[in-house]
N, C-alpha and C positions, 0 to 999 in steps of 0.2 A: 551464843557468843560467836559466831560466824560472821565471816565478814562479808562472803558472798553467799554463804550454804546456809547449813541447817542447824545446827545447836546454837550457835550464839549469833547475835549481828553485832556487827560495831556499831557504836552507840551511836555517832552522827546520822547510820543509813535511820537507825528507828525515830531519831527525833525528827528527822523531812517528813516521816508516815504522819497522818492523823489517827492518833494515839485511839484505838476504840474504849469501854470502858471494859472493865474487866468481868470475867465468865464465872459466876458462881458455881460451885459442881453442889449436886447432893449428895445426899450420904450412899447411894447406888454409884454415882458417877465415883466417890471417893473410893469405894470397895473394889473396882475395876480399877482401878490409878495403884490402889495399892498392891493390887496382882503385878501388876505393869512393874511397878516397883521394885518388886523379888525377883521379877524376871533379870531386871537390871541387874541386881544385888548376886544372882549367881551367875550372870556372865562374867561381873568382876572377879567372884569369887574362882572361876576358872581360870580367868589370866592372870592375876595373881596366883599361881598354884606355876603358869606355865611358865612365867617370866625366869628368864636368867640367860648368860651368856651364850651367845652363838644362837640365837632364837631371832628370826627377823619381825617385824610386825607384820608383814603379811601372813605369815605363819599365826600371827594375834588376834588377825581381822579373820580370818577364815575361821579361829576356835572360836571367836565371838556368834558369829553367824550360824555354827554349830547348835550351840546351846538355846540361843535365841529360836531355832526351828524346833527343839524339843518342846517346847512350852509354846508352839503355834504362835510367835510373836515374829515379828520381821523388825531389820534397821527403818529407823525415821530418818538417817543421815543418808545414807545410799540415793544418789540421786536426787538429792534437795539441792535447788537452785545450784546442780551439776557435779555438787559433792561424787568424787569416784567409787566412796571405800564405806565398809559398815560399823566404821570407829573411826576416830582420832587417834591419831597417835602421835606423840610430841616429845623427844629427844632433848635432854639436858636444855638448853638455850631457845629450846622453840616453845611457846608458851601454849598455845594451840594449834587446833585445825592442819596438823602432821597426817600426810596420806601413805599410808602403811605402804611398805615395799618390800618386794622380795629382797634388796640389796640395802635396804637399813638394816641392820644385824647388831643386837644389843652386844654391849660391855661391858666389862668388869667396872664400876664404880657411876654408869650411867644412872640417870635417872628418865622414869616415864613416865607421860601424863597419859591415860587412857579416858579418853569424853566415850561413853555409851548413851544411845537412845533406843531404846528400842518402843513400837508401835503392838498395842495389844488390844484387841475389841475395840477400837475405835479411840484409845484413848494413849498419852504418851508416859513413858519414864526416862528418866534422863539425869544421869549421875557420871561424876568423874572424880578420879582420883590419880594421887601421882604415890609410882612404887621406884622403889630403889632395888638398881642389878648388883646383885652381891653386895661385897663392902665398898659405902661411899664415905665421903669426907664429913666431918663432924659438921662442915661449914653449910654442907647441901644437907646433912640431915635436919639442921637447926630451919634451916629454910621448909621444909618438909613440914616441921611441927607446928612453925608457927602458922602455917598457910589453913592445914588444917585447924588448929584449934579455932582461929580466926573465922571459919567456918563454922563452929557451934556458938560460936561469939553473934554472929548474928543471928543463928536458929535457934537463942536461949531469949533474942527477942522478938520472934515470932509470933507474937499475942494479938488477939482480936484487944481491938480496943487501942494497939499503938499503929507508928504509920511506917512506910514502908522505909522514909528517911532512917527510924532507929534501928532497922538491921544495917542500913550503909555506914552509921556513925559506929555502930559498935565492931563491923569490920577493918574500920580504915583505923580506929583508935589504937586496935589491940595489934596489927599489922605494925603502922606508925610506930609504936611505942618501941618494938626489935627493932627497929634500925631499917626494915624494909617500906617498898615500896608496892602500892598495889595498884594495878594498870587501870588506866581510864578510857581506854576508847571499847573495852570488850565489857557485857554486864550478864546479869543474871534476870532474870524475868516469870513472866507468869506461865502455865503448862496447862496442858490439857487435852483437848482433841486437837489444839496445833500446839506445835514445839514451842511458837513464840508468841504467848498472849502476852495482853498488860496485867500486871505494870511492868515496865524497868527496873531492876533492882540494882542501882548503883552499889559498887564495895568500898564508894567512896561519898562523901557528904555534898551536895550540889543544890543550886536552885531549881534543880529540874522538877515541872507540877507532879511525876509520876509519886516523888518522896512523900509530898504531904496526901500520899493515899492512903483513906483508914485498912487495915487489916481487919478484914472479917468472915468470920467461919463461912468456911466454902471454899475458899479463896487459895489456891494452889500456886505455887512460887519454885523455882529452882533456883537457889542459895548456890552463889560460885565466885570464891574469891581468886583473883587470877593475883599472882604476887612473885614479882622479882625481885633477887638480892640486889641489883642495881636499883638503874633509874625505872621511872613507870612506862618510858613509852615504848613503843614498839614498829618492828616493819613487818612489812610481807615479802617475802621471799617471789621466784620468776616467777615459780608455778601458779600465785594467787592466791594459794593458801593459807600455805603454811606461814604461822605468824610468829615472832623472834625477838627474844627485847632486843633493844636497839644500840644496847650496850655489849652486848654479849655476856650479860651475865645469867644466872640459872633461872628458871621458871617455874613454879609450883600451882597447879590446878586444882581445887576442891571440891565438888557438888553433891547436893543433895534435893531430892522433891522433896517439898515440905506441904502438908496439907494446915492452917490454920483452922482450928476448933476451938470451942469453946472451952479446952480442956486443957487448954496451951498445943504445944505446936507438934505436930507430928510427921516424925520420919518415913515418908514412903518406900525410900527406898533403901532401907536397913534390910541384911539378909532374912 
């Protein structure tokens, strides 16, 4: 979902690309993606532990970077098409692509989007979630919940045998249905030895050819509903980055690697 870097592209830069077809993994390639996966799932699990008031993210990014070296993995976002930092970090109204700072310092009632990627044996995990600083408002909690569930909403249809349209239609429905909006220029896509294979995974319903892609075992995807209590669109801030709806209202971020099997759909990167 990057718009110039590494986790996401905005969806315009990917449709000018000539779209490759997408990278089967085996069950070897899968068993590495899901190490990858835990790697992710406990770097969350320490910033989440760290997060609360008077905590900066760079304070965030450097425990990321920490944990990621225990488990011999390094950032995939560090340095991707000029990315500065080894997370995202993304403050109430900025939806992604947030460059941690010594002088962003969390607050009481904030909320955070944290994007991790990290690189393991040759192979990617790549998950994000957004945590709440202390007590927030009922209003951003509700936004919180539905972002995420909207997020199992698509990864409950994650099946070999449907296309890639039905994880878009069943995030933008369930999203739609609260009253919110889910962003259209940022998407979710395929994973693997690069951050961004095909397909595109729109959160939203489109003619785009990547939708009517079958889903079939192998097939590795990261599921990411981006979703604001406003409107859907969005700007970039000077720096280039950091991305903001365009209303100023809140922004909710959800990811997960999902590997597709014959077995239905699997979490990679669950702790």
């Amino acid at each position: 979902m990057f718009k110039r870097t590494g986790a996401k592209l905005r969806r315009d830069e990917k449709t000018q690309q000539k779209r490759p077809d997408p990278v089967l993994k085996s069950p070897r390639e899968i068993q590495i993606m899901r190490e990858a996966g835990r790697i992710v799932a406990r770097v969350h699990a320490a910033l989440r532990e760290a997060i609360r008031p008077g905590v900066s993210t760079l304070d965030l990014d450097r425990l990321a970077v920490d944990v990621m070296s225990r488990y011999n993995a390094t950032s995939c976002f560090l340095g991707y098409r000029g990315f500065p930092a080894n997370i995202c970090a993304s403050i109430n109204n900025e939806l992604v692509h947030g460059i941690p700072n010594r002088d962003r310092v969390l607050k009481e009632g904030d909320i955070i989007s944290i994007d991790v990627g990290v690189r393991y044996r040759g192979f990617i995990g790549d998950s994000a979630w957004t945590y709440a600083v202390g007590a927030i408002s009922a209003e951003t909690q509700r936004l919180m919940q539905v972002t995420e569930a909207s997020l199992y909403e698509g990864i409950a249809q994650s099946k070999a045998g449907n296309r890639v349209i039905d994880i878009s239609r069943a995030v933008q429905r369930y999203v739609e249905s609260h009253g919110m909006s889910v962003v259209r220029e940022y998407t979710g896509h395929g994973v693997g030895r690069q951050m961004h294979e095909a397909p595109q995974v729109l959160n939203y319903v489109s003619d785009d050819s990547d939708g009517r892609m079958l889903l079939r075992p192998g097939l590795v995807v990261a599921i990411e509903p981006m979703v604001q209590a406003g409107t859907w669109q969005t700007r970039t801030l000077k720096d280039n980055w950091t991305v903001v709806s365009k209303d100023g209202s809140m922004a909710a971020h959800f990811e997960h690697t999902v590997a597709i099997t014959n077995s239905g759909p699997e979490i990679l990167t669950l702790p």
